[in-house]
Steps between C-alpha positions, in 0.01 A plus 500: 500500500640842404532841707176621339277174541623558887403822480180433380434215779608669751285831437177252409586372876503882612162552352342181630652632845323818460163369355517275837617746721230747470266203651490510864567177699182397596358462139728291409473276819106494440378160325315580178325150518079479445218684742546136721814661626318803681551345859713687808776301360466481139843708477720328754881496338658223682388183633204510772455286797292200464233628697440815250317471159721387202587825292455447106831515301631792340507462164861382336487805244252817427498783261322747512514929509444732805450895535617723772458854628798617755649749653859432530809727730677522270821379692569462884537861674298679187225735600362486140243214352510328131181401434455226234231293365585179362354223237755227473482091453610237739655140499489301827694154476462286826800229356752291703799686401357840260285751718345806391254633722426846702852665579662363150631226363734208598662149527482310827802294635380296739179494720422319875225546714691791696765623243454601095762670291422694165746696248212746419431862380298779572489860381383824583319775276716838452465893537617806289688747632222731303279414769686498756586883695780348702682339187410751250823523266612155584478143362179342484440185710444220311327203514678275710501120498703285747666122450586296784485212728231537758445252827130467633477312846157412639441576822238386551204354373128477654183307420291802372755483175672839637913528577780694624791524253847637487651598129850569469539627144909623363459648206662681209348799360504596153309822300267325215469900338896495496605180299486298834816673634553411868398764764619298846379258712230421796394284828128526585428235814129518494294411766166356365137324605259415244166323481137455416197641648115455489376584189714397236788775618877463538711734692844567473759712739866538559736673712873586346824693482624571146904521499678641207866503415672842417457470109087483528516745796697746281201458201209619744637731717859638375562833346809587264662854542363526138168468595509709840287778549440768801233274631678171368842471625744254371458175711676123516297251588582211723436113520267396797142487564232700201154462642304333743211352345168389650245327176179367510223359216186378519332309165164330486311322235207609296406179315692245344747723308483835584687595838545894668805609700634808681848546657674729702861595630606697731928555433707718805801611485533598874870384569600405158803539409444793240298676710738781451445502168310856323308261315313388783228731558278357742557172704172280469346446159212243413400356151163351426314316164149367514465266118308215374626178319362269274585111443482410154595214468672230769624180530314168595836321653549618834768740618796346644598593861 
């Protein structure tokens, strides 16, 4: 395979990782199987205790398209929005070893009851510096997508279908508007619980610290003597913690194929490392979407856990 066919596979990866980034966890999670799935339980991800109700399968592939209204920071420590609205396709593969599902795309190494390891990717949408008061005169942030190994470890599992998870993602970031050229690195350790609830909804939460190396930290909040200004000074940033982050999404099912979603985040960056930074313009920013989705089409084989 030549540089260009890479090229072209890795940015078709990118914009898989995008498409299935914009959906928020607990869509994906949700089973799109008939109406006979509308129990408490009909969404339970992992295996339940004998004593609860059998959860249908997941399906082992769907396609289908979803559309989403949000109202995005438009990066840790910004006091400006981007709002966007959305119309995009999605691929969700449930397979031994090739994953794509909410949060990107990926290949899974191994998987036990407590332990599962993926080389995955996810991405992020961008901002222009148009836009943007704070970066006015300055590159544009790009849409972002991240390669990596990531470790999940199940806490713990109960009978309702729900659980507490720990993700420990390392990945490698790279700008999709920029010929994929590398922009640094991060650590998010991500505190999560998810589950079903009455009614044919699934919930979705988690807790983490994202960590950025000096390269990445530089993109979002450094400023080059070239591009310093009396209210923008010039500024280095440094490796170390980029934004607490505190996310939650809630998706329930209208039908057999059409499902509706919202999702917010809350980012701080109260004791981040770039606090500093004249960038940063107010320390607490939150990001919400509200969309619909619809399944058209889906696999009869089961998805495999």
């Amino acid at each position: 395979m030549n540089t260009s066919s890479c090229f072209r596979c890795a940015r078709g990866f990118a914009l898989l990782s995008v498409c299935l980034g914009a959906l928020p966890p607990a869509l994906a999670q949700m089973s799109t199987a008939s109406a006979s799935s509308a129990s408490s339980t009909a969404a339970a991800p992992g295996p339940a205790a004998s004593a609860a109700p059998e959860a249908p399968a997941l399906p082992r592939w769907e396609a289908g398209g979803f559309g989403l209204v949000v109202s995005q920071q438009a990066y840790p420590g910004a006091n400006q929005q981007v709002q966007r609205t959305l119309v995009l396709p999605y691929l969700i593969y449930r397979g031994e070893v090739l994953r794509s599902e909410r949060g990107g795309a990926g290949l899974r190494a191994f998987k036990t009851d407590a332990f599962e390891l993926d080389l995955g990717a996810s991405a992020a949408l961008g901002s222009s510096a148009k836009s943007i008061d704070a970066r006015r005169g300055m590159p544009d942030l790009g849409t972002l997508v991240e390669v990596g190994p990531r470790l999940r470890w199940t806490l713990a599992r109960h009978a309702d279908g729900s659980r507490w998870r720990l993700d420990l993602p390392l990945r490698s970031v790279h700008d999709v508007t920029d010929g994929l050229q590398r922009r640094g690195a991060t650590f998010e350790p991500e505190l999560k619980w998810q589950g079903p609830m009455a009614g044919g909804f699934f919930v979705n939460t988690g807790l983490s610290a994202v960590l950025a190396d000096r390269s990445l930290a530089q993109t979002f909040y450094g400023v080059d003597p070239s591009q310093a200004t009396p209210n923008r000074p010039a500024y280095t940033a440094r490796a170390g913690l980029l934004t607490w982050r505190l996310a939650g999404s809630l998706a329930w099912r209208m039908g057999t194929q059409w499902n509706a979603f919202t999702y917010a985040r809350v980012d701080s960056v109260s004791g981040a490392a770039n606090e500093a930074s004249p960038l940063v313009r107010q320390t607490v920013g939150v990001s919400a979407g509200l969309g619909v989705s619809y399944a058209w089409q889906r696999s009869s084989l089961p998805a495999v856990d």
